[in-house]
C-alpha positions as CSV (number, residue, x, y, z in Angstrom):
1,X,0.0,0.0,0.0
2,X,1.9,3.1,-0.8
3,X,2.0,6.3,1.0
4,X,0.8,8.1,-2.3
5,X,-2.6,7.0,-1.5
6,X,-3.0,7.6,1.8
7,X,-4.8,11.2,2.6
8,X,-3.8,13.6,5.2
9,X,-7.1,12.3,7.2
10,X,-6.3,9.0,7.2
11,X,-5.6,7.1,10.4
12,X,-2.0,8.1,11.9
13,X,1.1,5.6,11.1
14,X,3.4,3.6,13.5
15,X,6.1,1.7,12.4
16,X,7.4,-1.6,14.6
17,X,10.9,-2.5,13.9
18,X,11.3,-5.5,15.2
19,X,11.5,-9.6,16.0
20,X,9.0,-12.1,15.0
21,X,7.1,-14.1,17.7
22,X,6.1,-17.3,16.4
23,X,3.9,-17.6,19.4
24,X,1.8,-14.2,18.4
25,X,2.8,-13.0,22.3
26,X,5.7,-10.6,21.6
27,X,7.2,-8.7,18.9
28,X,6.3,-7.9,16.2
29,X,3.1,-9.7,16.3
30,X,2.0,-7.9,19.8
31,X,3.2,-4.6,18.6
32,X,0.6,-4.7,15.6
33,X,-2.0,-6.5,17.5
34,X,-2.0,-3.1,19.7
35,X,-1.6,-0.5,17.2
36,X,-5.1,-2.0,15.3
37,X,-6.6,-1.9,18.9
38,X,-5.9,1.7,19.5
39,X,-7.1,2.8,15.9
40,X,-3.7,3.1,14.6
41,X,-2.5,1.9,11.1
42,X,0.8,-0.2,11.5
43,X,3.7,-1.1,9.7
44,X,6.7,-3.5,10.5
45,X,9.9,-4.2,9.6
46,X,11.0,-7.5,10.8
47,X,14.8,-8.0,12.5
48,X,15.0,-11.3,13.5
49,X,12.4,-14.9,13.5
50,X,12.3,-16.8,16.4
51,X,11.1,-20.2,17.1
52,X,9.3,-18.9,20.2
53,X,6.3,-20.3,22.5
54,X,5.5,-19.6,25.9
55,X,7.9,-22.0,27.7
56,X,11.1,-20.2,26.0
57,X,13.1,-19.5,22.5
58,X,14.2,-22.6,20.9
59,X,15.7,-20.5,17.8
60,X,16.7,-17.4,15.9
61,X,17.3,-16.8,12.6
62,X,18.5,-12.8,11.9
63,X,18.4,-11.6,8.3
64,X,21.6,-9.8,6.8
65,X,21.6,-6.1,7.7
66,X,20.9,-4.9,4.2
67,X,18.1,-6.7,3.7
68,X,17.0,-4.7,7.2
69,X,18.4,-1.3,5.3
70,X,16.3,-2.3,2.3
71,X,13.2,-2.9,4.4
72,X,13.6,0.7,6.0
73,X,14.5,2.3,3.2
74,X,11.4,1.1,1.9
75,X,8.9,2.4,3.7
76,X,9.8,5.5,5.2
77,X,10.7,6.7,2.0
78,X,7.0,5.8,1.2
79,X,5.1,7.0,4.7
80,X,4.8,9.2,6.9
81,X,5.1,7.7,10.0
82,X,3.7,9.6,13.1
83,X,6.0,7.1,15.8
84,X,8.4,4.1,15.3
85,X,9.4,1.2,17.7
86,X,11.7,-0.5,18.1
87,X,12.5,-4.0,19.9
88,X,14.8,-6.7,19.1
89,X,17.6,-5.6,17.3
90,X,20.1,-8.8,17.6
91,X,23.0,-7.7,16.5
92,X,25.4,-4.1,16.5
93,X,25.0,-4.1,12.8
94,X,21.5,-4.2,13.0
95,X,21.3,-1.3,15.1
96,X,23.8,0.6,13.3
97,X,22.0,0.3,10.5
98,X,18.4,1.3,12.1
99,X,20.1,4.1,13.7
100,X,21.2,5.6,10.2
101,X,17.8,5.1,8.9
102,X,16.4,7.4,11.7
103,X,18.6,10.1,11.6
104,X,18.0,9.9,7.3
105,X,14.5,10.2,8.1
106,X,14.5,12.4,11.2
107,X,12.5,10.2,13.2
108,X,11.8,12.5,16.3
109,X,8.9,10.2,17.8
110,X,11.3,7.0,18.5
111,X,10.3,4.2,21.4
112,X,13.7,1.8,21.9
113,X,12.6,-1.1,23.9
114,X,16.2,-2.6,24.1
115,X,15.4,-6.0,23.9
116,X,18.1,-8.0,25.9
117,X,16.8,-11.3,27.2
118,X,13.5,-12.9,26.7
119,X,10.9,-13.4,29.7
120,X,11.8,-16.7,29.2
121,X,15.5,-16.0,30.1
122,X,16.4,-16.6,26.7
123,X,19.2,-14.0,25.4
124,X,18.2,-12.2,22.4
125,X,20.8,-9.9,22.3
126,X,22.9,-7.7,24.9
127,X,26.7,-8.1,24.8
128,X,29.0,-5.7,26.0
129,X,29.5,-4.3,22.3
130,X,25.7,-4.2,21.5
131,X,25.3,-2.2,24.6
132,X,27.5,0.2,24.0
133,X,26.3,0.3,20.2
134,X,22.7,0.9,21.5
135,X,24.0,3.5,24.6
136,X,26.1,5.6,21.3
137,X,24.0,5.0,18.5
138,X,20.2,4.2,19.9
139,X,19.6,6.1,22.9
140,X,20.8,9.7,22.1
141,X,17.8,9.7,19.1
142,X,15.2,8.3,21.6
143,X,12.0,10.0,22.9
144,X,11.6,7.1,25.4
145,X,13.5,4.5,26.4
146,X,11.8,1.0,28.4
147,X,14.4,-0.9,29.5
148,X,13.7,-4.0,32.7
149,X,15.5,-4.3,34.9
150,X,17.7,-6.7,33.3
151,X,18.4,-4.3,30.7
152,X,18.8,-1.1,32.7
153,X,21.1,-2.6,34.8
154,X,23.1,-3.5,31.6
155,X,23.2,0.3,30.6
156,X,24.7,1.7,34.3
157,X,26.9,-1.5,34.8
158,X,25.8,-2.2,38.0
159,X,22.8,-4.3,39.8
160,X,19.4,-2.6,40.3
161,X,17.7,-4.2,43.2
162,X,15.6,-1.7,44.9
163,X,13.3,1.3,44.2
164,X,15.6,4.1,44.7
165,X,18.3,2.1,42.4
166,X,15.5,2.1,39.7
167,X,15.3,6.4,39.7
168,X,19.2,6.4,39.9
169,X,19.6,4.3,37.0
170,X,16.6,6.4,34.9
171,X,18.2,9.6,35.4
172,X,21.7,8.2,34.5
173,X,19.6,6.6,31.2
174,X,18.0,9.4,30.6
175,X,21.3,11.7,30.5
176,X,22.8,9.1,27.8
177,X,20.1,11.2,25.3
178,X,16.8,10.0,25.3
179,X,14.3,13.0,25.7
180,X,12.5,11.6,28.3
181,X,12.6,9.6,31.8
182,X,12.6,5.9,31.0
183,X,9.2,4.8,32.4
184,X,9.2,1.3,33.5
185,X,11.2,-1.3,34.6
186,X,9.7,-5.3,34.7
187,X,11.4,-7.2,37.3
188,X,13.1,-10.2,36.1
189,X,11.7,-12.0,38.6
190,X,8.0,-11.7,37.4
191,X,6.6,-11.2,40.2
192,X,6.5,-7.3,40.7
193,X,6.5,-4.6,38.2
194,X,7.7,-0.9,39.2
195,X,6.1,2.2,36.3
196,X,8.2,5.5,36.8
197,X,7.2,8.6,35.4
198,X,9.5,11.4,36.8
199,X,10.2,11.2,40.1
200,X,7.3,9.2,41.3
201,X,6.9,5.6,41.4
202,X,4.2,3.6,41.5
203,X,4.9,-0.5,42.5
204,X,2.1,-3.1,41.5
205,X,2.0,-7.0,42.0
206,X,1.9,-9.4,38.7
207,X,-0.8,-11.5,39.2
208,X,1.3,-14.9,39.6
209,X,-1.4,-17.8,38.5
210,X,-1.0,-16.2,34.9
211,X,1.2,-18.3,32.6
212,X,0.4,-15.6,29.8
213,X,2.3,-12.3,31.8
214,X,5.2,-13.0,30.2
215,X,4.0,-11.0,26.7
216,X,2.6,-7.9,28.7
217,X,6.0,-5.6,28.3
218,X,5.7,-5.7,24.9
219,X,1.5,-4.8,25.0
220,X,2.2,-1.9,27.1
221,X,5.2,-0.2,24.9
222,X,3.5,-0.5,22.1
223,X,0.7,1.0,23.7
224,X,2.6,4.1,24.7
């Protein structure tokens, strides 16, 4: 569908760049899932496939960067996207190459969910050359950044075990670029969750009989 035909009061445009969940719980496949639910038209451009189901990852396969380029290239050349997302971006190439695409296309309204490890405790990405990739290249373009606590703790270089280490490590995120506060972090233990906005925090219990929680990261940055 090209941009050509869309008309200026069409429904607003957000682009996913991301992994594909085989499952349908993650990625890719949750990022669109929510975009059509809140009346927004979606596009994607997919970084990785994974063999994925609830109980874990069993495999990834991650396309050659240019065929990545090609796929961004594509369609912002073509629409006008209002925000774009991203999450798994496996490897520093990959991001290198999303990160020129954004600053080609002055992408102001960027989400980075830096996709580290699956709920699962699968790694998807995260080595100490990625994160300094993402920390250079990534973050300084960012509107908002929604790291767990996993992954935050990867950006400061240090455990994050309690609610005043969580607003350190924001502020110290937040002064690597992005323009504003990261605003969650989803403890890898899944039983508690802790939202920030600012300097307030609010703390809320997972409900722990649900086998399906693991997806709901994904739901809610999307959503934002």
């Amino acid at each position: 569908m090209s941009g050509k035909h869309f008309s200026e009061q069409e429904t607003a445009k957000v682009l996913t760049v991301a992994g594909s969940d085989s499952g349908g719980g993650a990625g890719i496949q949750a990022d669109l899932k929510t975009f059509t639910a809140l009346g927004v038209f979606g596009g994607s451009v997919v970084t990785a496939l994974t063999a994925q189901n609830t109980i874990g990852v069993q495999g990834i396969h991650t396309p050659n960067p240019e065929f990545i380029s090609l796929q961004l290239e594509s369609v912002l050349s073509d629409m006008s996207f209002k925000v774009v997302k991203t999450g798994m971006l496996p490897s520093v190439e990959i991001v290198e190459v999303c990160a020129a695409a954004f600053r080609k296309y002055e992408i102001t309204n960027l989400i980075v969910d830096p996709v580290m490890v699956a709920t699962s405790g699968d790694a998807l990405a995260g080595g100490r050359e990625w994160v300094r990739c993402v920390k250079q290249h990534l973050l300084p373009l960012a509107l908002i950044v929604t790291p767990n606590l996993t992954e935050a703790s990867r950006f400061v270089g240090r455990p994050i075990r309690s609610e005043r280490d969580i607003r350190v490590a924001c502020s110290e995120i937040f002064r690597m670029g992005c323009k504003k506060r990261p605003h969650q972090g989803w403890s890898h233990t899944r039983k508690e969750s802790f939202r920030l906005g600012g300097e307030f925090g609010l703390r809320c219990r997972r409900n722990r009989h649900s086998i399906r929680w693991q997806k709901l990261p994904c739901v809610l940055e999307a959503a934002a």
